[in-house]
C-alpha positions as CSV (number, residue, x, y, z in Angstrom):
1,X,83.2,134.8,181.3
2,X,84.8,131.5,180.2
3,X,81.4,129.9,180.8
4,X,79.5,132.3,178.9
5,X,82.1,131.8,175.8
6,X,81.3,127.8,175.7
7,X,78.0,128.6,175.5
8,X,78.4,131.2,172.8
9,X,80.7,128.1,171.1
10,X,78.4,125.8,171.5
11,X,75.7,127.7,169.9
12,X,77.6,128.4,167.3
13,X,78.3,125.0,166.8
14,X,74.7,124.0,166.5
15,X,73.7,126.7,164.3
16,X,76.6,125.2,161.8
17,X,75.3,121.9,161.8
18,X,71.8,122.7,161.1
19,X,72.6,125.0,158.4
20,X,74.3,122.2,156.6
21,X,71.9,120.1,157.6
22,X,68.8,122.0,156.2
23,X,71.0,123.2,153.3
24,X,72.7,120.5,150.7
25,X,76.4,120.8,149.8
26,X,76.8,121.8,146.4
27,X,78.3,118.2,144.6
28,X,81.4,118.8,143.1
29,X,80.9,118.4,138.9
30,X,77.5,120.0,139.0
31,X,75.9,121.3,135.8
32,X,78.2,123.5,133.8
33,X,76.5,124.8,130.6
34,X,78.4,126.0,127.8
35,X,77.3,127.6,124.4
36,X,78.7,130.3,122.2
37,X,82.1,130.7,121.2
38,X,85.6,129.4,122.4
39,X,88.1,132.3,121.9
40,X,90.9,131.0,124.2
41,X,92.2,127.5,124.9
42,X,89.7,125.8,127.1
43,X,89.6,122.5,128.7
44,X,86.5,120.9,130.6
45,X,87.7,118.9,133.1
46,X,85.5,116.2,135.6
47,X,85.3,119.0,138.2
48,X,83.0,120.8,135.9
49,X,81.7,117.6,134.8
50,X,78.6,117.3,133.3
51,X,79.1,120.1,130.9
52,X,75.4,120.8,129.0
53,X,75.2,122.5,125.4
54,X,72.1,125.0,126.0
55,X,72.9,126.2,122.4
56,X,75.4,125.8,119.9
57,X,79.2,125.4,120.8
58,X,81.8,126.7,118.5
59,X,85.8,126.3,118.8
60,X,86.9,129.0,116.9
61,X,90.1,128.8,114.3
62,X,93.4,129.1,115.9
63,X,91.8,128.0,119.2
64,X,91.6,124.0,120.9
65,X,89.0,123.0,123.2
66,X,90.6,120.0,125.4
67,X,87.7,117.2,127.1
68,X,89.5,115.4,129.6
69,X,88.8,111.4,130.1
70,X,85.9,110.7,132.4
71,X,83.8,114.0,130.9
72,X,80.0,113.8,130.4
73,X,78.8,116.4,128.1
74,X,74.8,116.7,127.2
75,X,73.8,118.3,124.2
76,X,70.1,120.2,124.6
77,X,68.0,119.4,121.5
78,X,69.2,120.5,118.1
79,X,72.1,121.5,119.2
80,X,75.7,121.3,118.1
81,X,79.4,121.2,119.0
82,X,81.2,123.0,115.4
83,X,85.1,122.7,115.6
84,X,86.7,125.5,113.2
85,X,89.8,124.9,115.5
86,X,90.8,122.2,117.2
87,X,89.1,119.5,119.6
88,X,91.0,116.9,121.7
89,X,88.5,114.4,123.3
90,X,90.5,111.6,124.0
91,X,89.3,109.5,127.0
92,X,91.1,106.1,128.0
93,X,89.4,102.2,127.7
94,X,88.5,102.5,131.5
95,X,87.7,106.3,131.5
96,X,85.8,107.3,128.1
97,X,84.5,110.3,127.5
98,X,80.3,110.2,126.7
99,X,78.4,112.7,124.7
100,X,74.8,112.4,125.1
101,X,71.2,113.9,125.0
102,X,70.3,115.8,128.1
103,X,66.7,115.0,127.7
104,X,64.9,113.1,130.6
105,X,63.9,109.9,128.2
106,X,67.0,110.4,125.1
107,X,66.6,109.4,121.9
108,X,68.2,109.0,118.6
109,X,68.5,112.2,116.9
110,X,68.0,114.5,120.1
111,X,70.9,116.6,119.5
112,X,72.4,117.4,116.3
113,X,76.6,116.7,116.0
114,X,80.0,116.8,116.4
115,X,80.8,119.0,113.0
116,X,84.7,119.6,112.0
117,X,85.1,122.7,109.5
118,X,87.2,123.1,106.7
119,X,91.0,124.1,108.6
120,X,89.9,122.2,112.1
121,X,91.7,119.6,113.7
122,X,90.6,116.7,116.1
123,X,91.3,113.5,117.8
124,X,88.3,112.0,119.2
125,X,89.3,108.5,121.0
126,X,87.9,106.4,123.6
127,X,84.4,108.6,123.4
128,X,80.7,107.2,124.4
129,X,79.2,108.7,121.6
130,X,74.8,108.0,121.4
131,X,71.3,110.0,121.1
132,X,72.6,112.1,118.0
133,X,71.3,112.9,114.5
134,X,74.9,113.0,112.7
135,X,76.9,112.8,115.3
136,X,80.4,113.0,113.9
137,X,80.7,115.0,110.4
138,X,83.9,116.3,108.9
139,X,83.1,118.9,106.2
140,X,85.8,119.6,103.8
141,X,88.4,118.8,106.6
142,X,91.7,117.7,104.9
143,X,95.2,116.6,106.2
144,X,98.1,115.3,104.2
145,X,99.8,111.7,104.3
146,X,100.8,110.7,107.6
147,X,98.9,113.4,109.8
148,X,95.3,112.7,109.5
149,X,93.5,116.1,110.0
150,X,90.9,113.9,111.9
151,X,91.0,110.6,113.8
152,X,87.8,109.2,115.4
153,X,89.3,105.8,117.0
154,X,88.2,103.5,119.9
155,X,85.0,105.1,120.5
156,X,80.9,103.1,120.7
157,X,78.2,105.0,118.6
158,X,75.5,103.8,119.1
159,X,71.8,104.8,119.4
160,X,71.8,107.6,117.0
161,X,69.0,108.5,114.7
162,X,67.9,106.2,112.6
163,X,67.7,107.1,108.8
164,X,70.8,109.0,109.3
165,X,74.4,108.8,108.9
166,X,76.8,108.1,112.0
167,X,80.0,109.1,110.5
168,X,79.6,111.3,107.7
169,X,82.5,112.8,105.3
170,X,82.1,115.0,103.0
171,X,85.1,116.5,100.5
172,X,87.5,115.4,103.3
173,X,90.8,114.0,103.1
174,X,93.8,111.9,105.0
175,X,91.4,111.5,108.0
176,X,91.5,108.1,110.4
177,X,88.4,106.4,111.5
178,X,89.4,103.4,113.0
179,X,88.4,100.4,116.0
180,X,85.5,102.2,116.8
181,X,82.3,100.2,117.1
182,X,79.1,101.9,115.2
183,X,75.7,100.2,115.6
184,X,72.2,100.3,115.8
185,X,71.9,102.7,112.5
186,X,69.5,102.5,109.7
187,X,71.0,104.6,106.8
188,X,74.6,104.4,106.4
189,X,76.9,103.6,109.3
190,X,80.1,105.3,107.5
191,X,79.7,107.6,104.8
192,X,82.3,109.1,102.1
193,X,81.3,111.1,99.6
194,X,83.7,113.5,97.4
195,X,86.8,112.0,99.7
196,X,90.3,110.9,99.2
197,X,93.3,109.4,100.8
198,X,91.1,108.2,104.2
199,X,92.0,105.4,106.2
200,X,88.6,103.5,107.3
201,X,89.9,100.9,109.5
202,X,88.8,97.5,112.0
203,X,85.6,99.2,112.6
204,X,82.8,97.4,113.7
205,X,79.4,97.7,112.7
206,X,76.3,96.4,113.0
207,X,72.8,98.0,111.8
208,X,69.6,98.1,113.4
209,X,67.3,94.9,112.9
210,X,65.7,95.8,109.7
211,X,68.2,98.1,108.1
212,X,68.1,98.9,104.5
213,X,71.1,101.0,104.1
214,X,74.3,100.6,103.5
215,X,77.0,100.0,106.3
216,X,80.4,101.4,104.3
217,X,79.6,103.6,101.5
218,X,81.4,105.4,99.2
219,X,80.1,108.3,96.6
220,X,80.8,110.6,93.8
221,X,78.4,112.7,94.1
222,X,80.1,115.9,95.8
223,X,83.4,114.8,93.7
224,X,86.0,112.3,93.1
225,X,86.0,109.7,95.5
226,X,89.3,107.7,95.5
227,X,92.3,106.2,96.8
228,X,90.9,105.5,100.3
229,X,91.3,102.0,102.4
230,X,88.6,100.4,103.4
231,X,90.2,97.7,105.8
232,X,89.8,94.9,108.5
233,X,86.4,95.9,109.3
234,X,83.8,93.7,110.1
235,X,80.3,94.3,109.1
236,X,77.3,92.0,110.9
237,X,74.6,92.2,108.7
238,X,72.2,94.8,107.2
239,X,71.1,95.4,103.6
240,X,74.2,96.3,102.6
241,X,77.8,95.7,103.4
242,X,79.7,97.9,101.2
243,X,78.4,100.5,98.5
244,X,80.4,102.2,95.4
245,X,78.1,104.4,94.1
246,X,79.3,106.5,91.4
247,X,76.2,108.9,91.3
248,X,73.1,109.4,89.4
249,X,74.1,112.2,87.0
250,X,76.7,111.9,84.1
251,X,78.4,115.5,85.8
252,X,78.9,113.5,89.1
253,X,82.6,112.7,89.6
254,X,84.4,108.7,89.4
255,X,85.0,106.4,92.0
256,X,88.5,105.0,91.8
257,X,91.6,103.6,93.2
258,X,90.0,102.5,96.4
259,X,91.4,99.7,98.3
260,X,88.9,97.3,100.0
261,X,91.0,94.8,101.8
262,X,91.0,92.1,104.1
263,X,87.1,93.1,105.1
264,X,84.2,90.6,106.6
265,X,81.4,91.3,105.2
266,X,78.4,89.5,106.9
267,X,79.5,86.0,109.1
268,X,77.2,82.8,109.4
269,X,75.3,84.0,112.6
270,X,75.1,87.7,110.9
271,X,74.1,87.1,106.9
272,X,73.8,90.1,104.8
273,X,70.2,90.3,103.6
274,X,71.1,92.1,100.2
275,X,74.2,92.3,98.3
276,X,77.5,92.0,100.5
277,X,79.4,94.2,97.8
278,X,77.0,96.9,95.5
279,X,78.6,99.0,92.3
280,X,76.1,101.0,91.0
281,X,75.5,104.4,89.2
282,X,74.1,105.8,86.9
283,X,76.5,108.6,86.2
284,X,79.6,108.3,86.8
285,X,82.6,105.5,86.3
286,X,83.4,103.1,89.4
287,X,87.0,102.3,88.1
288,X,90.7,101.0,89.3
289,X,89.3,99.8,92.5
290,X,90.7,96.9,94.3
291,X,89.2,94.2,95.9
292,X,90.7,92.1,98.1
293,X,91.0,89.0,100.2
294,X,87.6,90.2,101.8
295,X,85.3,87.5,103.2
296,X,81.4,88.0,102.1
297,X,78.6,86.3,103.4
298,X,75.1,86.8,102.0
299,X,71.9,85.2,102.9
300,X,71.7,84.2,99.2
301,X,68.4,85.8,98.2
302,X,70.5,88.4,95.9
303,X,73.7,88.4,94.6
304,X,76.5,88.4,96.8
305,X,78.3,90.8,94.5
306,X,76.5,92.9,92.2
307,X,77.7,95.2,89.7
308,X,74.6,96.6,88.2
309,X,72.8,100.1,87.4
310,X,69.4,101.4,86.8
311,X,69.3,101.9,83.2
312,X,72.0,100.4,80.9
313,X,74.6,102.5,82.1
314,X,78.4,100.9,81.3
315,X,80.3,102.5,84.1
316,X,82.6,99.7,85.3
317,X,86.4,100.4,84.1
318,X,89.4,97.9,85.5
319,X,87.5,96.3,88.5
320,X,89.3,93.9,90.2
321,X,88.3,91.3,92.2
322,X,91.0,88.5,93.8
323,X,91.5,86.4,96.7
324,X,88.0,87.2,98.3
325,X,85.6,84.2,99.9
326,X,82.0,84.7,98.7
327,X,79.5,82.5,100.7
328,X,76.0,81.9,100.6
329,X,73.2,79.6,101.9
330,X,72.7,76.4,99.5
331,X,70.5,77.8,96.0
332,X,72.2,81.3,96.8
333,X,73.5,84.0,94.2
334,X,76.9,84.6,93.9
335,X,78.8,87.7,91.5
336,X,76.5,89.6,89.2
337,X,76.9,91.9,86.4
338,X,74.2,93.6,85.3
339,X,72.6,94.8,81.9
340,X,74.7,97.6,79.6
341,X,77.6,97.2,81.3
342,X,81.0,95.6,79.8
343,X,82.0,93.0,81.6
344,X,85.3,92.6,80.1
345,X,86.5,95.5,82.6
346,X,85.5,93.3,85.5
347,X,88.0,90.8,86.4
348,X,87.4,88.1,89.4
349,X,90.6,86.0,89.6
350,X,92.1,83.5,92.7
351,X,88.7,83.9,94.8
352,X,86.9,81.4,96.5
353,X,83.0,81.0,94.9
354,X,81.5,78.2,97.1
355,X,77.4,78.0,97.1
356,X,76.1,74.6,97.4
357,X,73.8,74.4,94.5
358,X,73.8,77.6,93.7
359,X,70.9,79.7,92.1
360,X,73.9,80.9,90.5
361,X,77.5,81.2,91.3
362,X,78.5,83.7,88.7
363,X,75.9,85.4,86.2
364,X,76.9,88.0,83.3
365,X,74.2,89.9,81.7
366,X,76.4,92.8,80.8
367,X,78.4,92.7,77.2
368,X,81.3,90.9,76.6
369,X,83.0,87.8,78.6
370,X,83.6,87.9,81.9
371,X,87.0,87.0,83.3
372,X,86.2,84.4,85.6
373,X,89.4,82.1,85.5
374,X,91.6,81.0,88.3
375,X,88.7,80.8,91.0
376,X,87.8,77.8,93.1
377,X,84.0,76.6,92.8
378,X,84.0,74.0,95.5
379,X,84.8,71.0,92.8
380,X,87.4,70.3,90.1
381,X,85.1,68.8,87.6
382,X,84.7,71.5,84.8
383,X,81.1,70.3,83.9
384,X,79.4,71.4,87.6
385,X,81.0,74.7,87.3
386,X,80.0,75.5,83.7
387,X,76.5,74.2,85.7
388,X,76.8,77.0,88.3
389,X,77.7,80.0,85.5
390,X,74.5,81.6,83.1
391,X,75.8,83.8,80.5
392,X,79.1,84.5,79.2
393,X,81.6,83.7,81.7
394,X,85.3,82.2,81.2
395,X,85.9,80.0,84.4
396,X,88.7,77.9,82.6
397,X,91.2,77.1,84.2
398,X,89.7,76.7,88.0
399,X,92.0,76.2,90.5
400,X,92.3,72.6,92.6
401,X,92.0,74.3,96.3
402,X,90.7,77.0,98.1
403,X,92.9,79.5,98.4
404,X,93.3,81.5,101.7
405,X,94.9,84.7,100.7
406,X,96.0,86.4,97.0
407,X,97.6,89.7,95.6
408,X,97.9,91.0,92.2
409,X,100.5,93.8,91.1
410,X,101.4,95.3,88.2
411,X,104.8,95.7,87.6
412,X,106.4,98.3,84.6
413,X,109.4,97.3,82.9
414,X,111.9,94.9,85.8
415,X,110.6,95.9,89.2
416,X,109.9,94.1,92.8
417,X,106.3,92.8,94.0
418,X,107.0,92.9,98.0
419,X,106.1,90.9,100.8
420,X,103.5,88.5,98.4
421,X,101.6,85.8,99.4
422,X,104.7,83.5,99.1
423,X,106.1,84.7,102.3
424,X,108.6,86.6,100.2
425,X,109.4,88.9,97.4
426,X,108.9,88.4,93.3
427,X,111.3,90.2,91.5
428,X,110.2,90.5,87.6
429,X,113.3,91.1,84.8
430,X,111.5,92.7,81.9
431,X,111.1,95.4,79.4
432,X,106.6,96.8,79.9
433,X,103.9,95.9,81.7
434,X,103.3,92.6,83.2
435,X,100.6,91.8,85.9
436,X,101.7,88.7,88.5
437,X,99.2,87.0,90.9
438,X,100.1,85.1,94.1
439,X,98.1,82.9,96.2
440,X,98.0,81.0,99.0
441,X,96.4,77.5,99.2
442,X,94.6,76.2,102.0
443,X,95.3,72.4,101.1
444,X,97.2,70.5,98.2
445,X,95.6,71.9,94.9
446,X,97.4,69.3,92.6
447,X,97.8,65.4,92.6
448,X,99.7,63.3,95.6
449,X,102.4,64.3,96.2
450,X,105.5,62.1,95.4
451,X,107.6,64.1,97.9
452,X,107.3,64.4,101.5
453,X,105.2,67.3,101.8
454,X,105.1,70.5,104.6
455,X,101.9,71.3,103.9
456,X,102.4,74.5,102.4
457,X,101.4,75.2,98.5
458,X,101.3,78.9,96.7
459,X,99.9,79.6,93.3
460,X,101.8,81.8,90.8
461,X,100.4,83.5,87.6
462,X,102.2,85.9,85.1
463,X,100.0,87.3,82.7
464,X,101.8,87.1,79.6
465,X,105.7,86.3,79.3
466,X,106.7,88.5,76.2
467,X,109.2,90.6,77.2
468,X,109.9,89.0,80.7
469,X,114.1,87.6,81.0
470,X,113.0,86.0,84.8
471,X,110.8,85.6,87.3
472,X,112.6,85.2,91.0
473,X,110.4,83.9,93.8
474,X,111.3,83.8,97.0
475,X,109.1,81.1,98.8
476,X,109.7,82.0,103.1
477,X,110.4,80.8,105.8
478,X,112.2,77.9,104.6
479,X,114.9,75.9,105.8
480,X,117.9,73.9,104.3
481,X,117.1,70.9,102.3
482,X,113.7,71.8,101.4
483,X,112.8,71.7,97.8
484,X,110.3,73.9,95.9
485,X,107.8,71.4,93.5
486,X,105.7,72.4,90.7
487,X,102.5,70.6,89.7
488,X,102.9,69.5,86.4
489,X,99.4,68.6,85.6
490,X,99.9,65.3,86.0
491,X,102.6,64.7,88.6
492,X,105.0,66.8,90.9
493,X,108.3,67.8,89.2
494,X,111.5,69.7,91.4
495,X,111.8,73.4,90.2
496,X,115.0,73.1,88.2
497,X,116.7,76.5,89.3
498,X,116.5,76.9,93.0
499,X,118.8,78.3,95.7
500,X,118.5,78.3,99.5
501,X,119.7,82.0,100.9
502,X,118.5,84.5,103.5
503,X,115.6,81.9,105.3
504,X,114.3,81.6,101.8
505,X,114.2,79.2,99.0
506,X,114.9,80.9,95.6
507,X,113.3,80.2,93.1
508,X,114.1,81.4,89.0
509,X,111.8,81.2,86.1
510,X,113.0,81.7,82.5
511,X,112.2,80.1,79.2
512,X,114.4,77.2,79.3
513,X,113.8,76.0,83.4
514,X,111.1,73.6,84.5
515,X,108.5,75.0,84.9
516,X,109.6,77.7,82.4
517,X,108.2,81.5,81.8
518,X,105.4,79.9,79.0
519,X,104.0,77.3,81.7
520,X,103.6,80.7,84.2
521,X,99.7,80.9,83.6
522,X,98.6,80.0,87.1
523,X,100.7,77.0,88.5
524,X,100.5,75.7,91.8
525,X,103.9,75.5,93.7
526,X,104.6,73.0,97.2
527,X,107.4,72.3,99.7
528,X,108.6,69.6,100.7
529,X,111.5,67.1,100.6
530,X,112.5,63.5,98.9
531,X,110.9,61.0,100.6
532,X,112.4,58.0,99.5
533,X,115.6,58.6,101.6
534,X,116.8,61.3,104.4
535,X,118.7,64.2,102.7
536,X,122.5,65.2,102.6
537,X,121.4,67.8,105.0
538,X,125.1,69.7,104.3
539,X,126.0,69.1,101.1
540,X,122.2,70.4,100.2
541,X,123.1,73.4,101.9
542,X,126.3,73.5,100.1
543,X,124.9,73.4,96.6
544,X,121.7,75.6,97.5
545,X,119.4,72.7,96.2
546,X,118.7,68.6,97.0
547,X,118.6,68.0,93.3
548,X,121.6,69.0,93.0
549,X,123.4,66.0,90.8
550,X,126.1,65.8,93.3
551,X,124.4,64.4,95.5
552,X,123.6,61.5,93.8
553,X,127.0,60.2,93.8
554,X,127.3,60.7,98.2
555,X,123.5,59.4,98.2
556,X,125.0,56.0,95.9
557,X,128.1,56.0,98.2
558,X,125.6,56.0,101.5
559,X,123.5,53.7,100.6
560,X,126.4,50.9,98.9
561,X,129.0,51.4,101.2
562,X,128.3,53.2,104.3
563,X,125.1,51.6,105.4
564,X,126.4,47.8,104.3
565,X,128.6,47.8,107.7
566,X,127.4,48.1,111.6
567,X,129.7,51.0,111.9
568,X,128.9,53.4,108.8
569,X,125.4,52.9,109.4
570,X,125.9,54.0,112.9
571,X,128.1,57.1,111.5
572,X,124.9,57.6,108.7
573,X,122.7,58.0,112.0
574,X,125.1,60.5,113.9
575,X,125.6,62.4,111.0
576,X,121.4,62.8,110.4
577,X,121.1,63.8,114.9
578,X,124.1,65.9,114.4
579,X,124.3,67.9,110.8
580,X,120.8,69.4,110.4
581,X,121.3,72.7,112.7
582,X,125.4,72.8,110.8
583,X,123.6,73.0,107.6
584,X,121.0,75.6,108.0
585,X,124.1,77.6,110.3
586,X,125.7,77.5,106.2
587,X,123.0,78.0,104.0
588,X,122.3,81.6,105.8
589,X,126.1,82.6,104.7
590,X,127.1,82.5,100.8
591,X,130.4,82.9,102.0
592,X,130.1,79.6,104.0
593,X,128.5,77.4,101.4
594,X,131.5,78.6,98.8
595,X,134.3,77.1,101.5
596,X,132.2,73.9,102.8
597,X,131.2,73.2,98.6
598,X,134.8,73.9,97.4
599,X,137.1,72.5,100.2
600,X,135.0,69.7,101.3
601,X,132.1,68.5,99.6
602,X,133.4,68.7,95.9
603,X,136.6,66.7,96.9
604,X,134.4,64.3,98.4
605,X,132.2,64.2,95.3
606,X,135.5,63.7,93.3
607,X,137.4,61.2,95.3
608,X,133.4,59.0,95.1
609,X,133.4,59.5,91.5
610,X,137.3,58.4,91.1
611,X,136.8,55.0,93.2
612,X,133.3,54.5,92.2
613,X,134.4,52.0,90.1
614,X,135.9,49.9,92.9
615,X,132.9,50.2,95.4
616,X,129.8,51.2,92.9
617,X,127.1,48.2,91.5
């Protein structure tokens, strides 16, 4: 009986094996498809992993689908994943989520897109995203100011239709597109049209070889387009790099307040075959948009800025450009303004325009004067700018430097400009509206210096001083017994009212200091200290200043009594190793430099002054 039940075991054993044997394990994430509609919460997870869209997918209001990291879902053609409710695709840097084609051999435009719907959420991060025709598009999908309705952030499109958008929105506002990398497009690689309030931000993007589209653009044509940032992205060439385009109809709504900042718009290796920066329309007003410290680099065959339309539309209204770099080939174009419109609403202040014999650096065939003033053109002699300019164009002054970062604010009646180029804050005392300018220079924009100089030089411009009591500056980091200097325009003279407080040097303008409110129209500013002799590190911290005239009378008493004997020269050289870290532990505490000025160093000024007779010259 026992034999006869290892035999039956055995059998049974055998069959087992050859049934797995003949028949293959089902893998585990085999094919799941999906279509239709989500009506509960749903997540697809690797185990179901890849998930295949035989027809439309749609997330229904009120409802979130959830893709975990690692997912791979394949799209059939045509077809779509619509969100009405909520997706969360958020894969990790070393587990991203991919949407693709399904077919055999993919291509761009396979499968249609990843649509949000008026009232859906999503955050889509970390996503493989290629093979689609739109493949993400938010359609009249709004949040409200810190809670973006939709962020797209860390993902790679790439491979997508070309002749088609990648990122399209449309009437949407306070969404987040941000670090993603978009390539190989051919139309537009990020689209807004009717939007507000978005944040497009450090994307990278880079068009397919032979693109005429536009990487970045921005239209009026399904309504307002305004008040969105268009920041720290980085655009490797194309046709073109950023587009305003106000519309072709007069009923197509403005584009304004839009803040394009701190963009690079085509590098040396990656030129921009057309214009870097395009403002055109036929239509509607591009106006109140700011442009700023952006870096644009055109193969110089058109202008690297162009503000232009088809007919002899004037659209432009309060465009402003400052502290951007435009760059081009030797004989390359630089800013353009086109026929019929007024360029007196265009103003291009504190950039740098540097084309080696330019076709043109700036050319103005619109009406009026164009504000040119305040730029740097590569040289300091006025006659090879006016060389560089055709048409009306005011380029006087130039600055003497390049200049490495700037920022303009308008201020309304007395008011604070924060966190400036200066390394600190400008505070304006004044009754209406006054406009300031900062810059930074990238190397001394005046004569030699006569002081000992730390390299570091800022620019300063008020518009006009009626009405203005003070300008404050705050010029930071600093340390005690520096010294703010103004350039003169012919030598470098000590600001007259300076203080040393908080890690900043203090700086106050009015009508009657050097330089005063009148002399405000663009002067360049350095730091530094004397450098005929070592300063009274202490007392300078004491006073706030080392032109203090105080210290004239210890500097005389150094230099005539202490350092004609072995052993005050020896207590002069103590006193320079020892004092520097005591004097910047005082300037940072007002209520220090009031006890170490009154209890010490004014007595010693006054017992100097009252035997200077015995031991002065």
């Amino acid at each position: 009986m026992k034999t006869k039940l290892l035999y039956v075991a055995i059998a049974l054993i055998v069959a087992v094996a050859l049934v797995a044997v003949a028949v293959p394990a089902v893998p585990v994430g085999a094919d799941t498809p999906v279509s239709g509609h989500i009506t509960v919460d749903t997540t697809w997870d690797t185990a179901g992993s890849p998930y295949i869209v035989t027809a439309d997918v749609t997330v229904d209001s009120g409802k979130t689908l959830t893709i975990d990291p690692g997912v791979t879902v394949k799209f059939n053609s045509g077809t779509s994943l619509y969100v009405d409710g909520t997706l969360v695709a958020e894969g990790t840097s070393g587990s991203n989520i991919v949407f693709t084609s399904n077919a055999g051999t993919p291509a761009g435009g396979d499968w249609w897109r990843i649509q949000f719907n008026t009232g859906s959420t999503g955050s889509v991060k970390y996503c493989d995203i290629a093979y689609g025709t739109i493949p993400i598009y938010l359609n009249s999908v709004s949040g409200s100011e810190g809670n973006p309705a939709v962020t797209v952030e860390n993902c790679n499109l790439h491979d997508n239709k070309t002749g088609s958008t990648t990122i399209s929105l449309i009437t949407s506002d306070y969404n987040t597109i941000k670090d993603n990398t978009v390539s190989d497009y051919d139309a537009e690689g990020i689209w807004l049209d009717g939007c507000s309030h978005n944040n497009i931000e450090g994307n990278e993007l880079t068009p397919a070889s032979g693109h005429y589209g536009d990487s970045i653009a921005l239209s009026g044509n399904h309504g307002a387009c305004s008040y969105n940032t268009i920041k720290d992205n980085t655009i490797n060439g194309g046709w073109v790099g950023i587009f305003l385009c106000g519309g072709f109809t007069t009923g197509d709504d403005d584009i304004h307040n839009n803040l394009i900042e701190d963009n690079t718009v085509g590098t040396a290796s990656a030129k921009i075959e057309g214009n870097a920066l395009s403002l055109m329309t036929d239509g509607a007003l591009v106006r109140d948009n700011i442009f700023r410290n952006n870096s644009f680099y055109t193969d110089g065959n058109y202008g690297l800025i162009a503000i232009w339309s088809f007919g002899t539309y004037d659209f432009a209204d309060n465009i402003e450009l400052t502290g951007n770099t435009f760059t081009a080939p030797s004989g390359g174009r630089g800013l353009y303004i086109g026929g019929g419109v007024d360029a007196t609403e265009v103003t291009a202040n504190f950039n740098n325009i540097v084309i080696d014999a330019p076709n043109y650096a700036a050319k103005n065939q619109g009406t009026g004067t164009l504000n040119a003033e305040h730029n740097w053109w590569g040289t300091t002699t006025g006659s090879e700018i006016l060389a560089m300019l055709v048409g009306t164009v005011d380029y006087d002054p130039w600055l003497g430097a390049s200049i490495a970062e700037a920022d303009s604010a308008t201020i309304t009646g007395s008011g604070t400009m924060q966190d400036t180029p200066t390394g600190g804050d400008v505070t304006l005392d004044a009754t209406g509206d006054h406009t300031v300018t900062t810059a930074t220079y990238t190397s001394n924009p005046g004569g030699t210096p006569t002081f000992t100089a730390t390299g570091d030089y800022w620019d300063v411009h008020l518009d006009d001083d009626t009405g203005v009591n003070s300008l404050t500056i705050q010029f930071c980091p600093a340390t005690a017994g520096k010294t703010i200097y103004y350039w003169a325009g012919s030598s470098w003279q000590a600001c007259s009212q300076q203080s040393y407080s908080g890690g900043c040097i203090v700086v106050t303008i009015t009508a009657s200091t050097d330089p005063s409110l009148s002399e405000l129209t663009g002067i360049p500013f350095g730091e530094g200290q004397e450098a005929a002799e070592p300063g009274c590190f202490i007392a300078t911290a004491a006073y706030g200043t080392s032109t203090a005239e105080q210290l004239d009378v210890l500097r005389a008493f150094r230099d005539q009594v202490l350092l004609e004997s072995t052993i005050g020269s020896q207590f002069v050289a103590l006193y320079y190793q020892m004092s520097p870290p005591v004097a910047e532990f005082i300037s940072g505490n007002s209520f220090l430099k009031t006890v170490v000025r009154e209890l010490l160093v004014d007595p010693m000024v006054s017992l100097a002054k009252l035997t200077q007779s015995i031991w002065g010259d």
